[in-house]
C-alpha positions in Angstrom: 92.8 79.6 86.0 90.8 82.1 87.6 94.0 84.4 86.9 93.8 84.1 83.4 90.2 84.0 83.2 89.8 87.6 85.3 92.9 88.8 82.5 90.8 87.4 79.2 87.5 89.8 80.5 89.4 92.6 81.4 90.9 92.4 77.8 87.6 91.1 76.2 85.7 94.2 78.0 88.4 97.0 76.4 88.8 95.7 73.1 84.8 95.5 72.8 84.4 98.9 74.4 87.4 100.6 72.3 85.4 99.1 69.0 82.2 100.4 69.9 83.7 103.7 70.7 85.6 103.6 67.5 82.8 103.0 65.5 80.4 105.1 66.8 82.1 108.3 68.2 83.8 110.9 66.2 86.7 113.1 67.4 86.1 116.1 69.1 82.3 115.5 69.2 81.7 114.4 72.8 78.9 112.4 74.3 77.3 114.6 77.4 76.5 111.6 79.9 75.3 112.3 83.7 74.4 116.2 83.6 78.3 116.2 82.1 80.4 114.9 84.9 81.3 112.2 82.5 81.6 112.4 78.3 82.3 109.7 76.0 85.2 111.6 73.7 87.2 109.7 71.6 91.1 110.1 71.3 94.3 108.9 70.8 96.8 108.9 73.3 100.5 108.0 72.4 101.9 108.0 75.6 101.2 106.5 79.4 98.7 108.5 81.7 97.7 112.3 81.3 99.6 112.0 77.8 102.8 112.0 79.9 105.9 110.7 77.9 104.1 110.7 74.6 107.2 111.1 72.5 108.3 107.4 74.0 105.5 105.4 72.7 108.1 102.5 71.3 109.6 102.4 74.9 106.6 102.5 76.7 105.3 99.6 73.9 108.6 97.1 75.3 108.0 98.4 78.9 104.5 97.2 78.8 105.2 93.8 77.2 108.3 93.2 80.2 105.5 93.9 82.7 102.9 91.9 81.4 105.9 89.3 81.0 106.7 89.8 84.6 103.2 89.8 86.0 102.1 86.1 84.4 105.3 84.4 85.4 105.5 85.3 88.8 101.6 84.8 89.0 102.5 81.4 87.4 104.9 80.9 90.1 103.7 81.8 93.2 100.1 82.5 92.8 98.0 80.7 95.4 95.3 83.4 96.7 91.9 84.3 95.0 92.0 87.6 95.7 95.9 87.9 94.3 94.4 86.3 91.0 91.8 88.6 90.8 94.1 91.7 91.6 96.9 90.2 89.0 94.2 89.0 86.2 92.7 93.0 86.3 96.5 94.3 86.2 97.7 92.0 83.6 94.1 92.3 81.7 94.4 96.0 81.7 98.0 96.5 80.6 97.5 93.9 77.7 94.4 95.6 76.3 96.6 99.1 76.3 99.4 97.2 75.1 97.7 95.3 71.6 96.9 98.9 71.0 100.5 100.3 70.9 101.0 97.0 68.7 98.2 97.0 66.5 96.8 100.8 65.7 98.1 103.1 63.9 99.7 105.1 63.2 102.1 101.2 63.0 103.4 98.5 64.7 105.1 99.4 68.5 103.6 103.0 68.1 100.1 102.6 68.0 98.4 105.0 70.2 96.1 104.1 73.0 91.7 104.3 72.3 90.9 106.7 75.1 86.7 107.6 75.6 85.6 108.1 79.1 86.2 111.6 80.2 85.7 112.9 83.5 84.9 116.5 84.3 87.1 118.5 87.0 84.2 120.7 88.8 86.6 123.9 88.6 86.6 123.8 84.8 88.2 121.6 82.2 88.4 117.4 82.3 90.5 115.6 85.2 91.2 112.7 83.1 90.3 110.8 80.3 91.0 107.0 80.2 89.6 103.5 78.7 88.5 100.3 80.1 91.8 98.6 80.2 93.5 101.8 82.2 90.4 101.0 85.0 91.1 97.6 85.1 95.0 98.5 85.5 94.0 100.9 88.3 91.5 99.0 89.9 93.5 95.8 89.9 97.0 98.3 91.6 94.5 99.7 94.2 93.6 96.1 95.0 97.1 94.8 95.2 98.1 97.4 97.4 95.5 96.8 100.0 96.1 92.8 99.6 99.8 94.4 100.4 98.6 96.3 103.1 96.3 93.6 104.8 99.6 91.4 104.9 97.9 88.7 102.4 100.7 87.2 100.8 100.1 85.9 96.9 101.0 82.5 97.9 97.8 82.7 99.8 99.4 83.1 103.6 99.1 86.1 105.8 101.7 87.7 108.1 101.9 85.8 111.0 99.7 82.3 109.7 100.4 79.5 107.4 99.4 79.0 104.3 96.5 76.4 106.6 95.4 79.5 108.7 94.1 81.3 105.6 92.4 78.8 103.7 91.0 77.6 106.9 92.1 74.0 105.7 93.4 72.1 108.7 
């Protein structure tokens, strides 16, 4: 539950954000915030991060749903950590709220391109990246996996070199 429950605010949290921004921003105005090492910009991105691919947006649209596929079945069968249902929930979370865009905006079905706002300045000139709520959810919810991997904290909810008991602290 608590997988699906991190997922559902991850996705409620970018669609909500990708509206406002949407409905309140206008291309190629930006929005100066903190002395402008962040602006609110809005654009469209048809492909994965830093634009890259963005002639494969259909491809990128099926390799997104098998993920999202992938990621809630195995959470489904093997989940047994909080902290794995956490990490999942934000991964999962993040790539469906990318993904209902590549659905759902135009320019059509399986080609809609991504809602991207937040912009962050590179101090040597120029902007570093610019990304959504959904694509910090996705990364967040990665970096978080990988130190879960690290740490040796298995997603059933043992750890290398303890049972399932040892962890919990159940006896």
């Amino acid at each position: 539950m608590l997988f699906g429950a991190v997922a559902l605010v991850s996705i409620g949290i970018d669609v909500a954000t990708k509206a406002l921004v949407v409905a309140n921003l206008v291309p190629g105005e930006p929005v100066r915030l903190l002395g402008g090492a962040v602006y609110l910009s809005l654009t469209r991105n048809s492909g994965a991060a830093f634009s890259f691919a963005k002639d494969f947006t259909p491809v990128l649209t099926v390799l997104a749903t098998v993920v999202t596929i992938a990621i809630v079945w195995y959470a489904y069968r093997k989940l047994g950590s909080w902290q794995w249902a956490v990490a999942l929930g934000m991964v999962a979370g993040g790539a469906c709220g990318n993904l209902m865009d590549r659905l759902f905006r135009p320019p059509g079905f399986m080609v809609g391109h991504v809602v991207d706002f937040v912009s962050v300045f590179h101090p040597y000139g120029g902007y570093f990246a610019i990304f959504n709520m959904a694509d910090s959810s996705l990364v967040l919810g990665v970096i978080w996996v990988i130190l879960l991997e690290l740490t040796g904290r298995g997603i059933d909810g043992t750890r290398i070199g303890k049972t399932k008991q040892d962890d919990t602290g159940a006896a």
